[in-house]
C-alpha positions as CSV (number, residue, x, y, z in Angstrom):
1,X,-23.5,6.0,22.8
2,X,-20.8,3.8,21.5
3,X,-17.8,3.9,23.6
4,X,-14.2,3.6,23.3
5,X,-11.9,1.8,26.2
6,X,-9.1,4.3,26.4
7,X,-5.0,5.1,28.1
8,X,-4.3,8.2,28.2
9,X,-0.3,9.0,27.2
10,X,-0.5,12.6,28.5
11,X,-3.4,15.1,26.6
12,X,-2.3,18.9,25.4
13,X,-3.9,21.6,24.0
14,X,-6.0,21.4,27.9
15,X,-5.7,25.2,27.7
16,X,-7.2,26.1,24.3
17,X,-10.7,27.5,24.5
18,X,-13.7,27.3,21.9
19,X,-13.8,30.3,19.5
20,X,-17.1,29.7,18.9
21,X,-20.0,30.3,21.2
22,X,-20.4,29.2,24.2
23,X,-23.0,26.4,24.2
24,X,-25.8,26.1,26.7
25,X,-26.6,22.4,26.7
26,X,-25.0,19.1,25.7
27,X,-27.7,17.1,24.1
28,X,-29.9,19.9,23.5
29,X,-28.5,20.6,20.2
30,X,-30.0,23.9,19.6
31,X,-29.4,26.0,16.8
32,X,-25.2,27.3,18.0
33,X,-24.1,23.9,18.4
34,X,-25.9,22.5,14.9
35,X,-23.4,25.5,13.1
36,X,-20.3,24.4,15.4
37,X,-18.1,22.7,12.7
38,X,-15.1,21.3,15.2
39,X,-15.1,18.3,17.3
40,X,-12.7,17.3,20.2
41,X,-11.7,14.3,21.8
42,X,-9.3,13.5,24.7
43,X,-8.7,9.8,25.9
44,X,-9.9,9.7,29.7
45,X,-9.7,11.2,32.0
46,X,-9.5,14.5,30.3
47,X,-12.5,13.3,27.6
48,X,-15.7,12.4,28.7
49,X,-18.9,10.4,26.9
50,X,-21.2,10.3,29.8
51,X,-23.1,13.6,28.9
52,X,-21.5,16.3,31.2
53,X,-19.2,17.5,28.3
54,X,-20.5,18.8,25.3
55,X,-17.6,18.0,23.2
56,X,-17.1,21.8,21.7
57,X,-13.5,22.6,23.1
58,X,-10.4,21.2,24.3
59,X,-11.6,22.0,27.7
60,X,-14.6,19.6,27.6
61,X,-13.7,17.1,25.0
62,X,-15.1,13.5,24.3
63,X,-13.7,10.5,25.2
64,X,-14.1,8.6,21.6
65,X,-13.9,9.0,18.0
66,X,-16.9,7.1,17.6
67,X,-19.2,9.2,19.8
68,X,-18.1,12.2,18.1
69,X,-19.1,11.3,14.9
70,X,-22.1,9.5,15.9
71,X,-24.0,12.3,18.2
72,X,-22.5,15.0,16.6
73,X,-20.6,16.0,13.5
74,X,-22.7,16.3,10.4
75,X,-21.9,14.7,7.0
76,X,-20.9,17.8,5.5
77,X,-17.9,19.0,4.2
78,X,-15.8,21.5,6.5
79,X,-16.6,19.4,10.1
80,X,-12.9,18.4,11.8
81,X,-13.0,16.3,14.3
82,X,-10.2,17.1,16.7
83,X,-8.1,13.8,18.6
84,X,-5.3,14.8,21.1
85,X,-2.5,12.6,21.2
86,X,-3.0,9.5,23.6
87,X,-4.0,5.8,23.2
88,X,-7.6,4.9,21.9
89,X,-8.4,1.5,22.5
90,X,-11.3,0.1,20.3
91,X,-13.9,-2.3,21.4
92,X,-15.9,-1.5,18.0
93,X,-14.6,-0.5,14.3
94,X,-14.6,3.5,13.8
95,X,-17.3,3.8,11.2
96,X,-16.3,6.9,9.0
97,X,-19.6,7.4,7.1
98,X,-19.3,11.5,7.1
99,X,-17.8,13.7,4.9
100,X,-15.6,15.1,8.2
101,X,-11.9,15.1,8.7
102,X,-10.5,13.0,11.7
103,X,-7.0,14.9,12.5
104,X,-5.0,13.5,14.8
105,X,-3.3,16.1,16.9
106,X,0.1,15.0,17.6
107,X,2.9,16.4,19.5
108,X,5.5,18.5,17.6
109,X,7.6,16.1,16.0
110,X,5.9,13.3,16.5
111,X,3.1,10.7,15.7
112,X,1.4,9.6,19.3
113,X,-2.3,9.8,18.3
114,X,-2.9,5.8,18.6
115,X,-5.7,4.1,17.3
116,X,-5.9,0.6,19.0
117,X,-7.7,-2.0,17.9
118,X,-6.1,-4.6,20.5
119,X,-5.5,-7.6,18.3
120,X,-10.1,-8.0,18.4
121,X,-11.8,-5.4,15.8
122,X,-10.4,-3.3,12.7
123,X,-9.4,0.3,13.0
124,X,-11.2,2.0,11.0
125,X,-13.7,1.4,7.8
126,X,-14.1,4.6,5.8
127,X,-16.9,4.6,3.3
128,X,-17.6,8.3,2.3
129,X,-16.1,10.0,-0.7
130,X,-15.3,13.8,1.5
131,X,-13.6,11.8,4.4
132,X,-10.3,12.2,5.6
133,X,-8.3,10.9,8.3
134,X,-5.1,12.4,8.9
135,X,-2.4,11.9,11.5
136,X,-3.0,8.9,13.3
137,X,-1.3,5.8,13.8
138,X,-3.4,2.7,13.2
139,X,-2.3,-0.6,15.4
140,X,-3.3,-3.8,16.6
141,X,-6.6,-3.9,14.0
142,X,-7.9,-7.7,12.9
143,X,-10.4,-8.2,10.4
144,X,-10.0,-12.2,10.2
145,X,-12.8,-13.0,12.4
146,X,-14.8,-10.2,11.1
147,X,-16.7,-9.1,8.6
148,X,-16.6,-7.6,4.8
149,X,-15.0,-10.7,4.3
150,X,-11.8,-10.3,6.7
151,X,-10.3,-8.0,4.8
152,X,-8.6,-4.6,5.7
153,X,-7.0,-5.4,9.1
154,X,-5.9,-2.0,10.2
155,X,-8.6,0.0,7.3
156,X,-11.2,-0.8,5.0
157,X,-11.8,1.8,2.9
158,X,-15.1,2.0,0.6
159,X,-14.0,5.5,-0.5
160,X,-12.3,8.7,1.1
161,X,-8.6,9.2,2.1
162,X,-5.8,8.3,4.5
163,X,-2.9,10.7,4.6
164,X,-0.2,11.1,6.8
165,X,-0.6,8.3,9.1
166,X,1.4,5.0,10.1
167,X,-0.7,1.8,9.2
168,X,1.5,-0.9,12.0
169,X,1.1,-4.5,12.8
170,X,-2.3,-5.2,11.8
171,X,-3.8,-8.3,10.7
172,X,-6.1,-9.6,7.9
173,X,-6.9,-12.4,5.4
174,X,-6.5,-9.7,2.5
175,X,-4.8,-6.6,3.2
176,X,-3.0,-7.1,6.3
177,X,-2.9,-3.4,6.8
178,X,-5.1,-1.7,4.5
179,X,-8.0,-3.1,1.6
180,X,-8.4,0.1,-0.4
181,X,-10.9,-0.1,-3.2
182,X,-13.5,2.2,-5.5
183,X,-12.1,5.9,-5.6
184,X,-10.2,5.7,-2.1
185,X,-6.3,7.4,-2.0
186,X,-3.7,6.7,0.4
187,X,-1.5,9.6,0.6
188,X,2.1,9.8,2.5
189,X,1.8,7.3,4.7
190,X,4.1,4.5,6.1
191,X,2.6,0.9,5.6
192,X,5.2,-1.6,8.1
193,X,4.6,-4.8,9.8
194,X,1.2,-5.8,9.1
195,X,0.3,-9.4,7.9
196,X,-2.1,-11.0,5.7
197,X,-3.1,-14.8,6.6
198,X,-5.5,-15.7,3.7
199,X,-5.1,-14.3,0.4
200,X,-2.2,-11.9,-0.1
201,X,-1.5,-8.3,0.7
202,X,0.0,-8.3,3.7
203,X,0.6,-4.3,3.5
204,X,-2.0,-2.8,1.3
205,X,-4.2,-4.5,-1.2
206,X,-5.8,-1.8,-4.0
207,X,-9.2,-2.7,-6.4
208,X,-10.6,-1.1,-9.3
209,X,-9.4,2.4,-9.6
210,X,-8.0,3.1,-5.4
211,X,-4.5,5.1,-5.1
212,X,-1.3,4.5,-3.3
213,X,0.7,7.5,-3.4
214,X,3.9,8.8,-1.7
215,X,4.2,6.0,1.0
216,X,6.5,3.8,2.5
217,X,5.6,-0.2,2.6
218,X,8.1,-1.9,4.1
219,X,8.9,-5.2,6.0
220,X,4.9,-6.6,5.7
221,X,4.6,-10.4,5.9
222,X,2.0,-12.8,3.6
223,X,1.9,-16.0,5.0
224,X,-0.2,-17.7,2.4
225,X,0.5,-19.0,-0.8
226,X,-0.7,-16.3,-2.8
227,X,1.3,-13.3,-4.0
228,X,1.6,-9.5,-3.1
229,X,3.5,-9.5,0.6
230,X,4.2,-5.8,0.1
231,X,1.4,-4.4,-2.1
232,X,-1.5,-6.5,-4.0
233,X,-3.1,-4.6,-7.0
234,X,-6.1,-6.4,-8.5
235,X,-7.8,-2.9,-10.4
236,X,-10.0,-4.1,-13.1
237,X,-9.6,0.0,-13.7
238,X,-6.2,0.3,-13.3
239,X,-5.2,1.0,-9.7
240,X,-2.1,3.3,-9.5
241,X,0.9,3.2,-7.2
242,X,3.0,6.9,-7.6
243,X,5.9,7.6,-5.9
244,X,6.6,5.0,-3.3
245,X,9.0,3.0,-1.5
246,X,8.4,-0.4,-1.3
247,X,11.2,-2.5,0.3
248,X,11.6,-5.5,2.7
249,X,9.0,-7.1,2.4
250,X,8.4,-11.4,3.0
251,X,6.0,-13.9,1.9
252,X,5.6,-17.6,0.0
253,X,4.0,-16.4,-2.6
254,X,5.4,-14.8,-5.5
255,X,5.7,-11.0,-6.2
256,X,6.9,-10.2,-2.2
257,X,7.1,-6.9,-3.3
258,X,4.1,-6.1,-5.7
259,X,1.9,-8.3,-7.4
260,X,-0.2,-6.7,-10.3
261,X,-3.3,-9.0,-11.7
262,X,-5.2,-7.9,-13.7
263,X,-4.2,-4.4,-14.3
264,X,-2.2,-1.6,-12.6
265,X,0.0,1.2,-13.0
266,X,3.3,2.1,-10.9
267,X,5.2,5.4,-11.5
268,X,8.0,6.7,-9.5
269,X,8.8,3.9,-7.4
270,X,11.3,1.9,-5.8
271,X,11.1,-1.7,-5.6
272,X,13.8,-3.4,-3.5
273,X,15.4,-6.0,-1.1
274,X,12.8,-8.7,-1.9
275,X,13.5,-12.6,-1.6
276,X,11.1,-15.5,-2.8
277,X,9.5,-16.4,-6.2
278,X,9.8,-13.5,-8.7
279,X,10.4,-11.5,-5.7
280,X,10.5,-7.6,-6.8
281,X,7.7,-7.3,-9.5
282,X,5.2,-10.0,-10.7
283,X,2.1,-9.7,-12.8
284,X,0.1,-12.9,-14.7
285,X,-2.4,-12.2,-16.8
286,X,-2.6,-8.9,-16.6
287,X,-1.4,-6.0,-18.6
288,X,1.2,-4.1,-16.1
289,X,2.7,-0.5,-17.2
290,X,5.4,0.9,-15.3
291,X,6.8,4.1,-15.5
292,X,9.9,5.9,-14.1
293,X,10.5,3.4,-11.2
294,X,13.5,1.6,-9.7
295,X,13.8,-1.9,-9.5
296,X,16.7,-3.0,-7.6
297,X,18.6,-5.9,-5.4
298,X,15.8,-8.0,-5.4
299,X,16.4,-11.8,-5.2
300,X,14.4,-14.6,-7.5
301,X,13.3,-12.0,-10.7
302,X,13.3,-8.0,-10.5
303,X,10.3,-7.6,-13.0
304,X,8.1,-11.1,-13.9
305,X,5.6,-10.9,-16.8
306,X,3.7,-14.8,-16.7
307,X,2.3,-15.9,-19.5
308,X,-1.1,-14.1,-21.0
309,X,0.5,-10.7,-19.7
310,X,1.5,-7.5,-21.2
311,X,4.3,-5.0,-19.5
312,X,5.6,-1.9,-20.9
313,X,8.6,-1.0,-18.7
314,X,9.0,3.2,-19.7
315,X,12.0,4.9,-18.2
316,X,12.8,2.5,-15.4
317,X,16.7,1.1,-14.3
318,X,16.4,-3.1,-13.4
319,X,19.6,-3.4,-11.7
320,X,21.3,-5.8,-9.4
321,X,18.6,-8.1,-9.3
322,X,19.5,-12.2,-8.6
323,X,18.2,-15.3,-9.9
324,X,19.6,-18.8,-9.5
325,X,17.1,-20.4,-11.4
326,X,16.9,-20.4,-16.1
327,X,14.3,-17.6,-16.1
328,X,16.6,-14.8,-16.0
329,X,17.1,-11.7,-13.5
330,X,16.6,-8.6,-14.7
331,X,13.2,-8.7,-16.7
332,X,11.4,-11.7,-17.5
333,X,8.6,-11.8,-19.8
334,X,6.7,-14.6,-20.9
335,X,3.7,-13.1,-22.7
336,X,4.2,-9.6,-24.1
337,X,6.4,-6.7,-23.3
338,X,7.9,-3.3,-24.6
339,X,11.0,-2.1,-23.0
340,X,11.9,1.8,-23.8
341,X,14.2,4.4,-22.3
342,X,15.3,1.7,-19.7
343,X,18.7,0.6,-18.4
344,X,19.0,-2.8,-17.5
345,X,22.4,-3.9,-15.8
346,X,24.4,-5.6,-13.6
347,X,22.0,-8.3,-12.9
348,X,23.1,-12.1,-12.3
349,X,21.4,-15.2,-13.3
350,X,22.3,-19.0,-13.4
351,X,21.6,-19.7,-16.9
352,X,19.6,-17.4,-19.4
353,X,18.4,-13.8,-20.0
354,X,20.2,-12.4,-17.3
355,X,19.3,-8.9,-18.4
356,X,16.3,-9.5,-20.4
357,X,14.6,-12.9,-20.9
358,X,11.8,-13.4,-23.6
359,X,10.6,-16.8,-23.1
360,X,7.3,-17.3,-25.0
361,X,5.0,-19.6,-23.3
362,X,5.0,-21.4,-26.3
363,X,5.9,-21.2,-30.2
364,X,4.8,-17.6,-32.0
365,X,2.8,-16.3,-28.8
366,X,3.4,-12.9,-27.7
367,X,5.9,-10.1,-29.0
368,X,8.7,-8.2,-27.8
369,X,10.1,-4.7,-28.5
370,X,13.4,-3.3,-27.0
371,X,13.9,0.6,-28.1
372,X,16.3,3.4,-26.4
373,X,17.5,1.4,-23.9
374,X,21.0,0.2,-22.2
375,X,21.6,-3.6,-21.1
376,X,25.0,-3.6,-19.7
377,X,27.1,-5.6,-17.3
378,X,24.5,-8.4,-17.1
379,X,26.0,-11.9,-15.9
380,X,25.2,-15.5,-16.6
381,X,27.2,-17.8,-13.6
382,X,26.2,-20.8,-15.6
383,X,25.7,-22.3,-12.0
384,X,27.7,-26.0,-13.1
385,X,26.5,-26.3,-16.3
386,X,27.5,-25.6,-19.9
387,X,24.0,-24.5,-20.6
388,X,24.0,-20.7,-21.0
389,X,22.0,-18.1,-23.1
390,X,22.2,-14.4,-23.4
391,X,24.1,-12.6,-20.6
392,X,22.4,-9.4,-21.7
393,X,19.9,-10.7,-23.8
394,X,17.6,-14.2,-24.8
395,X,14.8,-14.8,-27.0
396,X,13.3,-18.3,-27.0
397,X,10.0,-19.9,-28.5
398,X,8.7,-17.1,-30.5
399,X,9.2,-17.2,-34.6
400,X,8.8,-13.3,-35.0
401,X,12.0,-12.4,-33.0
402,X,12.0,-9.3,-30.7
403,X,12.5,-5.7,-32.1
404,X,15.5,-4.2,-31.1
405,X,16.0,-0.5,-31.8
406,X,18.5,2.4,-30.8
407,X,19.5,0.0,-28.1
408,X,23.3,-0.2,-26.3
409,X,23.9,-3.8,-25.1
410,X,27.5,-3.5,-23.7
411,X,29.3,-5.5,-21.3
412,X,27.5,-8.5,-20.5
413,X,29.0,-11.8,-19.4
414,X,28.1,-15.4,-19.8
C-alpha cells in the first residue's frame, strides 16, 4: 500500500461510530463494505495502514489519503473520504483519479487539516472531472524536480475542483501554488506565499477554459523574468477569474498581479498594491475583457494592453494607480481597447496619459472607443521636464483618433 509519513496535532471525532454495517473483514471486501460510501483517515497513531483497521469509522480509521483512495473508495460519485485534522506528511503526490470528495474535517473555526508535502513532492494532482477536495490546507508541495513538467507546486489539476482550502508556500517552475487547466474550478480559497522559479505564476496559473473563483491571492512571489506573480492566465478558451482579491503580490516580470496572454476574462475583482513593470494588470497579444473589477494603488501601470492586444474595460474604477515612467497610469493601451461605464481618476503619471493613454504601436494601428465613462482628477508631475500630454487623456500615433462619447473628463492636471 502506499503510505503516508504522518504528526498527529491532536485527532477528534475518536468517538463517532459507523452508521453503516459493521464490517467483518478488512481486505475481504465482501459485498457491505463494496456499498460503504465513506472513508476515514486519522494521522498516526489513531489511523492505521498495516491491515488491522478497516478504514469504515472514525474508530478505525486509515493512516493516509493515498491508501484510502487506492484500496478502497470507488470512482463513483457520492464516495467522501473523511481526514481528521492533524499533519499529513507526503513522501508521494496524492493521486485524485476518483470521482470522490476528500473533506478535510477541521476543528470548529479553524483550518488544521495539513497536507505536507515537506519541500520533496507536490500535494496533490487531481485529474477526474467529479473530484473534489475541500478543507484542507496544502503546504510545503515542490514540483521543480518533478514531473508534468514542474508545474503545480502545491496542485496540479487535470480537471475536478478545489474549494475552501489554503494553497501556502509551495513551489514550482509554473504555478507556484496551483497549475489549473482543462475544465478544473478553484472555488473560495486563499492562494498566499507560494513561488514560481521558471516561468511565472507564482500563485495560480489557469489554461484553456479552468476557473478561479471567490479567492484570495495575495503576497505570491515570481522570481523569473516572465510575468503573472499573482495569477497567470494563458486560456486559449478563455479562462475566467470572478470575484477575487488579488493583492500584494512580487515578481520581475511584468503584470505582478495578473498577466492575461492570450485570452481571459476577469469579473468582480480587485486588483491592488502591486509594484514592478505594468504592475496591476498586463496582457500582450491577447484579447483581455474585464468586467466590474477594481483596479487600484498599484505602482508602474494599473491596466497594460501591449501591442497586438484587445481590452474592453466594462464597468470597472482605475484609480490611484502610479507611474513614473511616459506610458501613463491609469490605462494604457497600445493595440486596441473600448472603455465604457468606467471611472478612471486620481491616477499620477510622469509625463502622458495619466488617466488614459492610447499609444498606437505605430501610425493607424489599432482603435480606441471611450463611451459612459468619468476621467477625473488624473495628474501629470511632468517629473523635470516640460514634456507633458494629457492629464486625463492622450492619443498618439493613430490617424483615426479615438471615439469619445457621453464621457465626463473633469478635473485633471498636467
Amino acid at each position: 500500500m502506499l503510505t503516508e509519513d504522518n504528526a498527529g496535532r491532536g485527532q477528534r471525532r475518536s468517538g463517532f461510530l459507523l452508521p453503516a454495517v459493521i464490517m467483518a473483514c478488512y481486505l475481504g471486501l465482501d459485498s457491505a463494505i463494496a456499498q460503504n460510501t465513506n472513508w476515514y483517515v486519522a494521522p498516526p497513531p489513531a489511523g492505521r495502514d498495516d491491515g488491522s483497521y478497516n478504514g469504515q469509522s472514525w474508530e478505525q480509521p486509515l493512516a493516509s489519503i493515498s491508501n484510502a483512495l487506492v484500496a478502497y473508495a470507488a470512482d463513483d460519485a457520492g464516495h467522501v473520504i473523511h481526514v481528521s485534522n492533524g499533519t499529513y506528511t507526503l513522501s508521494a503526490t496524492i493521486d485524485v483519479n476518483k470521482g470522490v470528495l476528500i473533506r478535510g474535517e477541521n476543528l470548529p473555526g479553524q483550518t488544521n487539516t495539513i497536507i505536507d508535502g515537506d519541500g520533496a513532492v507536490r500535494c496533490f494532482r487531481i485529474r477526474h472531472a467529479n473530484a473534489v477536495v475541500e478543507g484542507v490546507v496544502i503546504t510545503g508541495g515542490d514540483s521543480v524536480a518533478g514531473s508534468l513538467s514542474g508545474y503545480g507546486g502545491g496542485v496540479y489539476f487535470d480537471s475536478g475542483v478545489l474549494r475552501n482550502a489554503i494553497v501556502i508556500g509551495n513551489t514550482g517552475v509554473r504555478g507556484g501554488g496551483i497549475w489549473a487547466t482543462g475544465s478544473s474550478v478553484i472555488s473560495n480559497c486563499t492562494i498566499c506565499e507560494n513561488t514560481s522559479n521558471g516561468d511565472g505564476g507564482g500563485g495560480v496559473c489557469l489554461v484553456n477554459a479552468a476557473q478561479l473563483l471567490d479567492s484570495r491571492i495575495f503576497e505570491n512571489i515570481n522570481n523569473s523574468s516572465v510575468y503573472g506573480s499573482g495569477v497567470f492566465l494563458r486560456g486559449v478558451n478563455g479562462a475566467l477569474v470572478a470575484r477575487c482579491y488579488i493583492a500584494r503580490n512580487q515578481g520581475a516580470g511584468g503584470g505582478v498581479g495578473l498577466y492575461i496572454g492570450p485570452s481571459g476574462v476577469v469579473s468582480n475583482c480587485t486588483i491592488c498594491h502591486h509594484t514592478n513593470t505594468y504592475g496591476g494588470l498586463y496582457a500582450v497579444g491577447a484579447t483581455l475583457s474585464v468586467y466590474d473589477s477594481t483596479i487600484v494603488s498599484n505602482v508602474a501601470h494599473g491596466v497594460y494592453v501591449g501591442a497586438n492586444g484587445g481590452v474592453v474595460l466594462d464597468g470597472c474604477v482605475v484609480d490611484y494607480n502610479q507611474n513614473s515612467d511616459s506610458l501613463g497610469a491609469g490605462v494604457t493601451v497600445l493595440g486596441m481597447g473600448l472603455i465604457t461605464n468606467c471611472t478612471v481618476r486620481y491616477n499620477r503619471a510622469a509625463t502622458s496619459g495619466a488617466g488614459v493613454n492610447y499609444y498606437f504601436a505605430s501610425s493607424g494601428f489599432g482603435s480606441g472607443t471611450i463611451t459612459h465613462s468619468r476621467v477625473t482628477g488624473n495628474i501629470l508631475d511632468g517629473n523635470g521636464t516640460e514634456y507633458c500630454q494629457g492629464g486625463g487623456l492622450r492619443v498618439s500615433r493613430n490617424q483615426y483618433g479615438v471615439l469619445i462619447e457621453n464621457c465626463e473628463f473633469r478635473d485633471n492636471l498636467i
